[in-house]
VEXTI-507040 format. One record per residue: residue in three letters; x negated, y, z negated of N, C-alpha, C in turn. Coordinates in steps of 0.2 Angstrom, whole numbers, padded with zeros to 4 digits, always signed. Atoms other than C-alpha are relative to their C-alpha. Layout:
// residues N
ALAXYZXYZXYZ;...
END
This chain:
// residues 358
UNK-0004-0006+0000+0000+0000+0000-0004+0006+0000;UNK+0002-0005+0000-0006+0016+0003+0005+0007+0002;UNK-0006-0006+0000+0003+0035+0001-0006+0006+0005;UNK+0003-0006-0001-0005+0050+0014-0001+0006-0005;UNK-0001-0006+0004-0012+0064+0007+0004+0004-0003;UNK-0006-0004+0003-0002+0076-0005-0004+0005-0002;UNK+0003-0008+0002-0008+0094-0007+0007+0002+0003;UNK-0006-0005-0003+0009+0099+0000+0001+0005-0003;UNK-0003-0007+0005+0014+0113-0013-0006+0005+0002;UNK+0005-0004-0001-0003+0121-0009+0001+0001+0006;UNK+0000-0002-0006+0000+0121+0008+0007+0004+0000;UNK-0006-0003+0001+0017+0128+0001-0001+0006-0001;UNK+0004-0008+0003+0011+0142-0007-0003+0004+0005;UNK+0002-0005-0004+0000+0148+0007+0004+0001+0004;UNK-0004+0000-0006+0014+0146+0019+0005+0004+0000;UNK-0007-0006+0003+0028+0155+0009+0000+0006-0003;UNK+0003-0006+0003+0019+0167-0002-0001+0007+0004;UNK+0004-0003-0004+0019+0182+0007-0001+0008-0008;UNK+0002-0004+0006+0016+0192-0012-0007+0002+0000;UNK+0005-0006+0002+0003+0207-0016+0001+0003-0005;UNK+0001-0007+0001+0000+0222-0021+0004+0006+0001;UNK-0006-0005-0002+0013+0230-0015+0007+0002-0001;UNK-0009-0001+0004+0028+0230-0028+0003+0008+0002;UNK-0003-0004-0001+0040+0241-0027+0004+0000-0006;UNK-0005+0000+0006+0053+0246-0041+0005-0004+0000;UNK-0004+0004-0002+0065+0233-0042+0007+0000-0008;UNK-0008-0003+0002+0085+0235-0046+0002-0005-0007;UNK-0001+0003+0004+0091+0229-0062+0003-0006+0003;UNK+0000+0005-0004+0098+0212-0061+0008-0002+0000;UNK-0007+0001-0003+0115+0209-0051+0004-0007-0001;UNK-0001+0006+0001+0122+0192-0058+0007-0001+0007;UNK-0004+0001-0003+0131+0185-0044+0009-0004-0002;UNK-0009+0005+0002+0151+0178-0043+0001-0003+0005;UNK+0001+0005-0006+0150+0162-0031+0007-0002+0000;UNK-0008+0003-0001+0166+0156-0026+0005+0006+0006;UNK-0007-0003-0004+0174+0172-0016-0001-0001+0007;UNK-0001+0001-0007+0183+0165-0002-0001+0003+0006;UNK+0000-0006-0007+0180+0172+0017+0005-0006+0003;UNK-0005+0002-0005+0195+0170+0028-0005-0004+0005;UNK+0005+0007-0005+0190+0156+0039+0000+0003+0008;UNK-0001-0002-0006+0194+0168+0054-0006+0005+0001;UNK+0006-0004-0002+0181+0179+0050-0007-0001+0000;UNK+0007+0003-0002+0164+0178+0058-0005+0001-0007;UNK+0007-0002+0005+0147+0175+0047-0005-0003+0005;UNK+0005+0002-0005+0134+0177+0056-0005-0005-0002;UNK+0003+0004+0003+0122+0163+0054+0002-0007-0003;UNK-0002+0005+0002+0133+0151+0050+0000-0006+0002;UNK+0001+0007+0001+0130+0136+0057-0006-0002+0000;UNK+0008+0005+0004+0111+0132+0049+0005-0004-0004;UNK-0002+0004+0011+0124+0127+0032+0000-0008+0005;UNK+0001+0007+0000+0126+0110+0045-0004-0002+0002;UNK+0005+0004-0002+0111+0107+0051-0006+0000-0004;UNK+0005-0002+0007+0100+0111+0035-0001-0006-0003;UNK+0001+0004+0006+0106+0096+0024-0005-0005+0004;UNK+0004+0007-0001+0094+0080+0023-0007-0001-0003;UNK+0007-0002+0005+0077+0077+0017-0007-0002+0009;UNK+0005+0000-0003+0064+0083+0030-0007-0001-0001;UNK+0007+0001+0000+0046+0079+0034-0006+0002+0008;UNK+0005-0003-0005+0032+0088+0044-0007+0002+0000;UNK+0007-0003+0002+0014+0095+0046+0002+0005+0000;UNK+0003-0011+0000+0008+0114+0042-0004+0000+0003;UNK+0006-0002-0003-0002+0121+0052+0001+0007-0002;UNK+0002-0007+0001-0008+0139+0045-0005+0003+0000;UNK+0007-0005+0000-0022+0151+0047-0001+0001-0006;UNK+0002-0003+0008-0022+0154+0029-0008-0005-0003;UNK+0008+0005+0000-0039+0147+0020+0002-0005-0005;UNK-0002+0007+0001-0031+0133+0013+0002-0003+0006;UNK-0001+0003-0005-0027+0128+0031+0007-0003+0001;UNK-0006+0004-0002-0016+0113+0038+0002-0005-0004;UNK+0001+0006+0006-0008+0100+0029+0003-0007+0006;UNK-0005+0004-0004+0000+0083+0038+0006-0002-0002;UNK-0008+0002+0000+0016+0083+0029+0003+0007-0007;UNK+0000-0004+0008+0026+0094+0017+0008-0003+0002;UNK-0007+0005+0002+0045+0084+0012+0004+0003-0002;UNK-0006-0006+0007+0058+0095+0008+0008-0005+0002;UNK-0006+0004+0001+0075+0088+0001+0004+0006+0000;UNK-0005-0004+0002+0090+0101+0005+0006-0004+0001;UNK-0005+0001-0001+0106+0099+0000+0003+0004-0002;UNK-0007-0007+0001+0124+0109-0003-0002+0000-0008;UNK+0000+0000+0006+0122+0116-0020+0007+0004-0002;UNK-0008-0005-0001+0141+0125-0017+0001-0002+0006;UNK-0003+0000-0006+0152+0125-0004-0002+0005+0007;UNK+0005-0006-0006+0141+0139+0005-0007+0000-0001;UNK+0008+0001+0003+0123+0134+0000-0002-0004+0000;UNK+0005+0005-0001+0110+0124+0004-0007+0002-0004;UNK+0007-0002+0004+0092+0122-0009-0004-0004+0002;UNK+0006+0006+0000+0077+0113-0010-0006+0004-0007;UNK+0006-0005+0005+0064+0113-0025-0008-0005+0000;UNK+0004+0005+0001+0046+0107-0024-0006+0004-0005;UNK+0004-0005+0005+0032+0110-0035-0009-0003+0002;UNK+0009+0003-0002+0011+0105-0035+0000-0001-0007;UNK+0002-0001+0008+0011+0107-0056+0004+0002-0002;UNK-0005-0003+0005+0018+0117-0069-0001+0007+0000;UNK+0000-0005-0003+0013+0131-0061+0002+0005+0005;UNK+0001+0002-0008+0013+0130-0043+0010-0001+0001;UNK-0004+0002-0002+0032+0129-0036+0003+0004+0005;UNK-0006-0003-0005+0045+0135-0022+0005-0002-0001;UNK-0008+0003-0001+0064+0136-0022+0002+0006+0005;UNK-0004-0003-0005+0072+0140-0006+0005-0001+0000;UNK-0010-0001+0001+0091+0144-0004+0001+0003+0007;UNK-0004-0004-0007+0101+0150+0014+0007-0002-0003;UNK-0006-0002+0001+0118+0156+0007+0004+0007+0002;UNK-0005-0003-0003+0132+0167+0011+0000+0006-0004;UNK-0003-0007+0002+0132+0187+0007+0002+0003+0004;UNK-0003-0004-0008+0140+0201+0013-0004+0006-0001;UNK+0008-0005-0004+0126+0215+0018+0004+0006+0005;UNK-0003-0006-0006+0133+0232+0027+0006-0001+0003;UNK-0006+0003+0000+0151+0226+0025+0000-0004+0007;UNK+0000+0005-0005+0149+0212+0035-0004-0008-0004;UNK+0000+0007+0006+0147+0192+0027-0007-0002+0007;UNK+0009+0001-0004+0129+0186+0035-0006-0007-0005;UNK+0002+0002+0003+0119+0170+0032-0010+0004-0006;UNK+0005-0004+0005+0103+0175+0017-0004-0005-0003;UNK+0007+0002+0002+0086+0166+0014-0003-0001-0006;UNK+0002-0001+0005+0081+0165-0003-0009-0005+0000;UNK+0008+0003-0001+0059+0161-0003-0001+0000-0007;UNK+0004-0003+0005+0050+0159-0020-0001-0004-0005;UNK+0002+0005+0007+0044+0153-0035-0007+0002-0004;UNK+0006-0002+0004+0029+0152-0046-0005-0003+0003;UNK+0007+0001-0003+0011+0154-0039-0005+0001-0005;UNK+0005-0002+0005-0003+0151-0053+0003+0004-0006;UNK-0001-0004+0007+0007+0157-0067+0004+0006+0001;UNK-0002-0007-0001+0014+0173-0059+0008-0002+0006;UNK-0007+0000-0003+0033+0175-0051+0000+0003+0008;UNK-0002-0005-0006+0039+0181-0032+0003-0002+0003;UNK-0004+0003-0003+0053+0178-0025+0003+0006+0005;UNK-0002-0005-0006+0059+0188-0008+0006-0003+0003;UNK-0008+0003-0004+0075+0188+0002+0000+0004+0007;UNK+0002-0002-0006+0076+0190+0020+0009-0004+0004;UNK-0007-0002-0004+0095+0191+0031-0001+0000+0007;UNK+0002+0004-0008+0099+0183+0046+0001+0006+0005;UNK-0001-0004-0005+0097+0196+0060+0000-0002+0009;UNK+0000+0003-0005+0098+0185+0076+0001-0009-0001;UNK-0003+0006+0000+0106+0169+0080-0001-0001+0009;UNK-0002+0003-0007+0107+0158+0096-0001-0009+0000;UNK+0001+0006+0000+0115+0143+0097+0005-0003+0007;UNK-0004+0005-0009+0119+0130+0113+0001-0007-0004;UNK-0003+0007+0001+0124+0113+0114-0007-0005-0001;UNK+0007+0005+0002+0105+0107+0113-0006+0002-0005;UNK+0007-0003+0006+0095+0119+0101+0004+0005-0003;UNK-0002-0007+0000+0097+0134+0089-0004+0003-0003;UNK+0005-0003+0003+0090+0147+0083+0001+0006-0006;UNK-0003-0004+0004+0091+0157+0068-0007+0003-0003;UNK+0005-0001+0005+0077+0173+0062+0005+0004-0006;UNK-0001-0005+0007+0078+0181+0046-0005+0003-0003;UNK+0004-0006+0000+0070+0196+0042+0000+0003-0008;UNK+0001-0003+0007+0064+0208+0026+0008+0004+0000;UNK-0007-0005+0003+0083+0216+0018-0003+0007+0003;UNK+0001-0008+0002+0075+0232+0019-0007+0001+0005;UNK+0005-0002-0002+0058+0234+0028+0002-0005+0007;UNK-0003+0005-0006+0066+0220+0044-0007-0005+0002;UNK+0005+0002-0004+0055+0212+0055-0010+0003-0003;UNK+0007-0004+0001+0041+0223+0055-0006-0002-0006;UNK+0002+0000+0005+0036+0218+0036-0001-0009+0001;UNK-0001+0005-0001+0040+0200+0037+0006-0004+0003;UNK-0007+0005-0001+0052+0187+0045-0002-0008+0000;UNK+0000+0005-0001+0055+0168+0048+0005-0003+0005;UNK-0005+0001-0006+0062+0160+0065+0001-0008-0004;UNK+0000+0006+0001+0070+0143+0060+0005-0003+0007;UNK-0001+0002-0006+0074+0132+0076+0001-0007-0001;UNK-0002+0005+0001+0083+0118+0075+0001-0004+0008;UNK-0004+0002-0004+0083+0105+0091-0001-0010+0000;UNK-0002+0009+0003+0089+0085+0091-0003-0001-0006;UNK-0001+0002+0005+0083+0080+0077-0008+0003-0004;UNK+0005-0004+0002+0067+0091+0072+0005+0007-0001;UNK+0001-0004+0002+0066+0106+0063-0007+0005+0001;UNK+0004-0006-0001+0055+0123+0064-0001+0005-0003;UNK-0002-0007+0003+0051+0134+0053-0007+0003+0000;UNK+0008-0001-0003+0038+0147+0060-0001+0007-0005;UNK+0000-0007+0002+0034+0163+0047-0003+0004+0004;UNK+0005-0005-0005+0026+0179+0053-0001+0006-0008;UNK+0002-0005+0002+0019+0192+0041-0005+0002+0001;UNK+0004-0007-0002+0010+0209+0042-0006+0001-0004;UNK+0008+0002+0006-0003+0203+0026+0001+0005-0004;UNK+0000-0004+0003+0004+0216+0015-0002+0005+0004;UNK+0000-0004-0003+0006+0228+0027-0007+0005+0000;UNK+0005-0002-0002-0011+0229+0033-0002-0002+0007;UNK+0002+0002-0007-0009+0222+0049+0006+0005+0005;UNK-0003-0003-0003+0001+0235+0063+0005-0005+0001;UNK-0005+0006-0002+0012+0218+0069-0003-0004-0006;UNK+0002+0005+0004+0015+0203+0060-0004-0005+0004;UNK+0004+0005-0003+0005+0187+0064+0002-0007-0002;UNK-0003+0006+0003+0009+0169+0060-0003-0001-0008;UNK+0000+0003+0007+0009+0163+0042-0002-0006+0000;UNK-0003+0005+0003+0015+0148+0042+0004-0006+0006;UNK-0005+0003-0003+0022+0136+0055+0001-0011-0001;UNK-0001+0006+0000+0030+0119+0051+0005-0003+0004;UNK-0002+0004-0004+0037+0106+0062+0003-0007-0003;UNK-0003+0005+0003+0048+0094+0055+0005-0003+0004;UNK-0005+0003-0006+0059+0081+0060+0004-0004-0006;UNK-0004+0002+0005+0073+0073+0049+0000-0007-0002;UNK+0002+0007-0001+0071+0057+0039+0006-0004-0004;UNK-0004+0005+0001+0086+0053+0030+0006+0007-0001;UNK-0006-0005+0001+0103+0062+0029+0006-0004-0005;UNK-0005+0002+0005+0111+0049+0018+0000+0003-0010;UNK+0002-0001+0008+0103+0055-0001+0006+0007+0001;UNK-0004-0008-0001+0114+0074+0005+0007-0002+0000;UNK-0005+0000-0003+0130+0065+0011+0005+0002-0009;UNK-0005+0001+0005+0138+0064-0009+0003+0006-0001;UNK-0002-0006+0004+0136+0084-0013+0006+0004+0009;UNK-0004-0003-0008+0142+0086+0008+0007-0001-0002;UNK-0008+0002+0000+0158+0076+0003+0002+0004-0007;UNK-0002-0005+0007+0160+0086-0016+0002+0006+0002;UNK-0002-0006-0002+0162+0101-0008+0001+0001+0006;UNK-0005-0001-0007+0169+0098+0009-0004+0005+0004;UNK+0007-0004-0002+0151+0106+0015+0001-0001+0008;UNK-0001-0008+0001+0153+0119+0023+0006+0003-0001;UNK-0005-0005+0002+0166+0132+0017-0003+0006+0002;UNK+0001-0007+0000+0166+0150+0022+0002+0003-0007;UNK-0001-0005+0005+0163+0158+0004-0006+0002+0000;UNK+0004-0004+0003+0154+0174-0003-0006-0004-0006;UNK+0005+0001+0007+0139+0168-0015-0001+0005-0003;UNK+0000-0007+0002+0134+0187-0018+0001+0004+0005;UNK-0001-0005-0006+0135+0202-0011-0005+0005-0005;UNK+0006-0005+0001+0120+0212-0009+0001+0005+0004;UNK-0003-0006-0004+0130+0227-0001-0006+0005-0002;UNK+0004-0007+0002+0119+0240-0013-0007-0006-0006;UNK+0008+0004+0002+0104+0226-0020-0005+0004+0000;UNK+0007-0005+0000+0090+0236-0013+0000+0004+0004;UNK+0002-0007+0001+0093+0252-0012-0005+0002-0003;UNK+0006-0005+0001+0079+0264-0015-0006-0005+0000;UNK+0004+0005-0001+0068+0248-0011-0001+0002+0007;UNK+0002-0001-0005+0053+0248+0001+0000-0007+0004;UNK-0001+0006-0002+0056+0228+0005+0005-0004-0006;UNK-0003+0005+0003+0066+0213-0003-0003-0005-0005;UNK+0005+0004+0005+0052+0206-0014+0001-0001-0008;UNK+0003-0001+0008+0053+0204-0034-0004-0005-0002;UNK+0008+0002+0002+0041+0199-0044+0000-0002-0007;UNK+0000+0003+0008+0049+0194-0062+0008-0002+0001;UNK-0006+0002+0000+0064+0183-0066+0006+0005-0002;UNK-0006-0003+0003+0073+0197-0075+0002+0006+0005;UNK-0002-0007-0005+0074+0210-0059+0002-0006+0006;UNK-0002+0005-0005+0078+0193-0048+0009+0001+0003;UNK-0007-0002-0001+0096+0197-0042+0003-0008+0002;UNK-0005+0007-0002+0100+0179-0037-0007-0006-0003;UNK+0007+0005+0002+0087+0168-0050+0002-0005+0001;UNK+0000+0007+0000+0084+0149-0051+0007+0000-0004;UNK-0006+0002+0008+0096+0147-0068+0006+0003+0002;UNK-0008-0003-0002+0110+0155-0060+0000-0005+0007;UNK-0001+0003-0006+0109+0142-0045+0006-0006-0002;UNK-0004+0005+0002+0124+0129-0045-0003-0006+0001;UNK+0001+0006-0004+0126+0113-0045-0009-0005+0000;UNK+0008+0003+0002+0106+0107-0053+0001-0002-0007;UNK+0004+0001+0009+0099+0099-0069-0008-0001+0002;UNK+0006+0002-0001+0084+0093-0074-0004-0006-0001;UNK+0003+0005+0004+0073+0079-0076-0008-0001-0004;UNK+0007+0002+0005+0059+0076-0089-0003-0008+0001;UNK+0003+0004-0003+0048+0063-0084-0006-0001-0007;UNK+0005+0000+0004+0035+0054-0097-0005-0005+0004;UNK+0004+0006-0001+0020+0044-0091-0003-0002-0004;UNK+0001+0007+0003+0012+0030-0099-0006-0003+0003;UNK+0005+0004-0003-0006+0025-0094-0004-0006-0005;UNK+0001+0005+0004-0009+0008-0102-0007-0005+0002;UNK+0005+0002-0003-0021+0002-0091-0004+0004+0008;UNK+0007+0003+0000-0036+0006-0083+0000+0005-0008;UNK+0000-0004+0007-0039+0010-0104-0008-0002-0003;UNK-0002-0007+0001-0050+0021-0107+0002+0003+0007;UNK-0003-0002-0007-0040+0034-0094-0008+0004+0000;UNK+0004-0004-0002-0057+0041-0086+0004+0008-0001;UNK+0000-0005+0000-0058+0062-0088+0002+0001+0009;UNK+0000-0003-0006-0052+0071-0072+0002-0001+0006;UNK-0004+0002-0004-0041+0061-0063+0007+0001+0002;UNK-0007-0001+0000-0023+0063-0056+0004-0006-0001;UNK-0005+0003-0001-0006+0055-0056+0005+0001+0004;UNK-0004-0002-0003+0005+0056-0045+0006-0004+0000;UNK-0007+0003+0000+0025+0054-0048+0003+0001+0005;UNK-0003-0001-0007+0036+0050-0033+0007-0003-0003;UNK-0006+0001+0000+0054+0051-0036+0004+0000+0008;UNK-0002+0000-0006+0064+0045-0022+0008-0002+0001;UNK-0008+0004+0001+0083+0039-0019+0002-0007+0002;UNK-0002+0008-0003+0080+0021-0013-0007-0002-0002;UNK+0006+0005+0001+0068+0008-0020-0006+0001+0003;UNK+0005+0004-0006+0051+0007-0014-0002-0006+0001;UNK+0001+0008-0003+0050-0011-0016+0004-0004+0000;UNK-0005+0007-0001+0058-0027-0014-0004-0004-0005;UNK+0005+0006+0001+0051-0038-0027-0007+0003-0002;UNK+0007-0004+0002+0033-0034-0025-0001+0003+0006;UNK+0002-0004-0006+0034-0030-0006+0002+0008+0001;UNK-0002-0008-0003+0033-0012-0002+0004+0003+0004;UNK-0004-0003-0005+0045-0004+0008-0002+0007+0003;UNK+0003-0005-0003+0037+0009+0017+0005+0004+0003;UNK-0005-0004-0004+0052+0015+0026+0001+0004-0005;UNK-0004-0006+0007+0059+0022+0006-0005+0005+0000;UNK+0003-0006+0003+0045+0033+0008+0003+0008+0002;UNK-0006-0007-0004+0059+0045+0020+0002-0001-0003;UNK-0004-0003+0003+0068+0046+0006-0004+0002-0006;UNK+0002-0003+0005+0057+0055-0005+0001+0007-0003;UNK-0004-0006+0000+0067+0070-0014-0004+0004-0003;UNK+0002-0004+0003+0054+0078-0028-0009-0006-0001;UNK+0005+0005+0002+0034+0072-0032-0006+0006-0001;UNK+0006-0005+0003+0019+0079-0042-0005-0005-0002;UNK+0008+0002+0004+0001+0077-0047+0002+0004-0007;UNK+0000-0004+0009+0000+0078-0067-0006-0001+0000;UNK+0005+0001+0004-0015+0078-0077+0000-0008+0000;UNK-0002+0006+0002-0019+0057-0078-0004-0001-0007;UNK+0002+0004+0007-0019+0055-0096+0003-0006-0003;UNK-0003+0005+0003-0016+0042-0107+0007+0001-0001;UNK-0006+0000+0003+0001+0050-0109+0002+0009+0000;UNK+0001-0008-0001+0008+0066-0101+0009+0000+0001;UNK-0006-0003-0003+0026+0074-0096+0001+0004+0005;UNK+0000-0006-0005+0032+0084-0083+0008+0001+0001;UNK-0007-0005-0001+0050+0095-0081+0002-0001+0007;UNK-0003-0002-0009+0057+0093-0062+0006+0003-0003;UNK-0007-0005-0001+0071+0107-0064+0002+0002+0005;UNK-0005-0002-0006+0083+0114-0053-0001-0006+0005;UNK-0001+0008-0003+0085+0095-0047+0007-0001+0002;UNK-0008+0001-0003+0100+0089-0036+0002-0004-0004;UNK-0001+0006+0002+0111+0078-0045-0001-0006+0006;UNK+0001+0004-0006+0110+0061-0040-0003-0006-0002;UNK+0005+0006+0004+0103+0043-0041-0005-0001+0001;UNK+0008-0001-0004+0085+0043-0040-0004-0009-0002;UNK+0003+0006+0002+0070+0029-0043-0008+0004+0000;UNK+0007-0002+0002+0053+0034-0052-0004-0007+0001;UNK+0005+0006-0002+0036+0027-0046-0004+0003-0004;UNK+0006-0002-0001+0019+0033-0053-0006-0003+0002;UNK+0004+0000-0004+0004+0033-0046-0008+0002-0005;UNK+0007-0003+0002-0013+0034-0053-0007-0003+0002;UNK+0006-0001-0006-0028+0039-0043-0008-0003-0003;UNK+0006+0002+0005-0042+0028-0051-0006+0002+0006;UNK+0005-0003-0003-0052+0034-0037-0003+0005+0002;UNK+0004-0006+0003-0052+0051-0040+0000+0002+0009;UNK+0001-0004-0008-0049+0054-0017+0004+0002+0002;UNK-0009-0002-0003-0030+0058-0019+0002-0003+0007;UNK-0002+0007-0007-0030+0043-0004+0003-0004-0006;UNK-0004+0003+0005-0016+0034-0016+0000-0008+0004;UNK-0004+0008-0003-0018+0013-0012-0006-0003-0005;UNK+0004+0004+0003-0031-0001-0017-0004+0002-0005;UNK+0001-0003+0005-0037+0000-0034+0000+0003-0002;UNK-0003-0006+0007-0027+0014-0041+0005-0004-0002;UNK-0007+0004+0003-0013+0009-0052+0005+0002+0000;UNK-0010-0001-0001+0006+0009-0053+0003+0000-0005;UNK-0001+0002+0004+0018+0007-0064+0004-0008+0002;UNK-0003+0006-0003+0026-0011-0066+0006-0002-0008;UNK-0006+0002-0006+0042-0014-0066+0000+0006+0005;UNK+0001-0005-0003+0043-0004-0051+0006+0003-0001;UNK-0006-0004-0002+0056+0008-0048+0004+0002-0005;UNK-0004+0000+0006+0064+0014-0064+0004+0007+0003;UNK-0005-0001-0002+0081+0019-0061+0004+0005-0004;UNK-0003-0005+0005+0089+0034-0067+0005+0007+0004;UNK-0005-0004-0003+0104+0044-0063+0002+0008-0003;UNK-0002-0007+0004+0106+0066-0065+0004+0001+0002;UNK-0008-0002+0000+0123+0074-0069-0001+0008+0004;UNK+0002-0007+0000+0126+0091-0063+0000+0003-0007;UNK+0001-0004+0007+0118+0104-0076-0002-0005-0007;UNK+0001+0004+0003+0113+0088-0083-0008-0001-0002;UNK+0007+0002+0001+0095+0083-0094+0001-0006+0000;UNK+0000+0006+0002+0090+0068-0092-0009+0000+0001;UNK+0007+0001+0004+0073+0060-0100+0000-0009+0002;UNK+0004+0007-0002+0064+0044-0091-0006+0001-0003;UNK+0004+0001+0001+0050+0035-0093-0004-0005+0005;UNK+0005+0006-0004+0035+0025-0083-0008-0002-0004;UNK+0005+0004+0000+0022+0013-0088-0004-0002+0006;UNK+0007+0002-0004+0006+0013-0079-0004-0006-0001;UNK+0008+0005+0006-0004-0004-0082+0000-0006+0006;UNK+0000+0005-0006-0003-0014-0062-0007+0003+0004;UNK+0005-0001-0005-0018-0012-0051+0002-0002+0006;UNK-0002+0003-0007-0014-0013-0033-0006-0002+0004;UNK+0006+0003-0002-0023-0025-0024-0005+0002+0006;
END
């Protein structure tokens, strides 16, 4: 058995982050009221990414940033309301992203809305970018989204949906030091499972035309749509519907003593990875959330803003220290431990590491 490289979140971060130096004052914070319906007569622009968004994609990055290319990063989006689609991943307890495309209404007018961000290194940034161009035909489509407030010019993102790949290409300006923007960030994905989404599609009758917020008057007297602390956030994580969380403990019982300066790697996914003892390699397209921890003899980790849902925990420890996860690292054994989140629900699992893979 062997797992491809995992640096994704680092390739996240340079991909997504387009934070500086260049705060601006940001509005107190506007708690949203999710649920108001829009007549089904009336257009929202952008509206149909909400059906082509859900399922749990997989692709390379390629980026000019000095972290470079990666060859995969796995995002699991599903409905978190009846107008909103999420995904959350992280690298650490540091390191994370949560992306959101939901329904505001903006310059009285209802229009799909991008939410980017998360925690980089300890520090917050989360920016919001409004669909200002659509185009869709009966074999591709295309939707950018642009800075609220500084538009194109500052930053945007084209996302291009065609048969069964995904596109998503950034462009930013480097902290408006560049006269035009230039590529950020461009990943290329393609879809690997649409069944883990189908429960919350059928919960909420996904899509509906409803308002999530309205950011009519959001960022007035602002020079872009960026903040930079959870308390000026106008649409934060904890106000997201429809997530819990799960606490995760590992358990290194063998190789004992745990060598200094190794990882772990937890892969939470929605379908077994083995049969038995055979591997199924196919379950690795179902994999919804996965981290490197510290590999101690006995650590934790928080996955929040988690989709409900039935999952299965594996870990992984790197006794070889090259983040190539197969032959003589270890597992946990029994594989696959089985655990179900509510919405708004904690749930607390556990895994024993102590199999060596052959």
């Amino acid at each position: 058995m062997k797992f491809r490289k995992v640096y994704l979140l680092l390739a996240l971060t340079v991909a997504f982050y387009s934070c500086g130096k260049d705060k601006t004052p940001e509005p107190e914070l506007v708690v949203p009221t999710p649920g108001t319906t829009i007549d089904n007569n009336t257009n929202v622009e952008g509206y149909g990414i909400l059906e082509q968004l859900p399922g749990i994609w997989n692709g390379p990055v390629t980026s000019p940033t000095p972290l470079g290319s990666f060859p995969e990063w796995i995002v699991d989006f599903r409905p978190i309301s009846p107008s909103q689609v999420s995904a959350k991943n992280e690298l650490d307890s540091l390191n994370d992203i949560f992306m959101s495309f939901f329904i505001v209404k903006f310059n009285n007018e209802y229009k799909m809305a991008f939410r980017n961000g998360g925690g980089f290194a300890g520090s917050q940034r989360n920016s919001y970018m409004i669909i200002d161009s659509v185009s869709e035909t009966s074999s591709s489509s295309f939707y950018r989204f642009v800075d609220f407030v500084a538009g194109k010019d500052r930053v945007y993102t084209d996302v291009t949906f065609k048969d069964d790949s995904l596109i998503v290409h950034a462009f930013t300006n480097v902290f408006n030091t560049l006269s035009t923007t230039e590529t950020h960030m461009l990943w290329q994905a393609t879809i690997k499972d649409t069944t883990s989404t189908q429960p919350a599609i059928t919960l909420f009758d996904f899509p509906q035309k409803e308002m999530t917020i309205d950011f009519s008057t959001t960022f007035d007297g602002l020079s872009q749509s960026v903040f930079y602390s959870a308390s000026a956030d106008p649409y934060p994580e904890q106000d997201q519907p429809y997530l819990g969380n799960t606490t995760v403990t590992v358990n290194i019982s063998n190789p004992s003593p745990v060598p200094a300066g190794n990882k772990t790697l937890l892969i939470i996914t929605t379908q077994p990875l083995f049969n038995g003892f055979v591997f199924n390699s196919a379950s690795l397209d179902t994999r919804s959330r996965y981290v490197f921890v510290d590999g101690q003899t006995s650590t934790s980790f928080n996955f929040n803003y988690m989709h409900p849902g039935d999952y299965y925990l594996n870990a992984v420890y790197d006794a070889t220290g090259d983040l190539n996860l197969g032959s003589g690292d270890y597992i946990n054994q029994p594989f696959d431990i089985p655990f179900t989140l509510s919405n708004q629900g904690s749930e607390s699992t556990s895994v024993t590491v102590s199999f060596q893979i052959p």
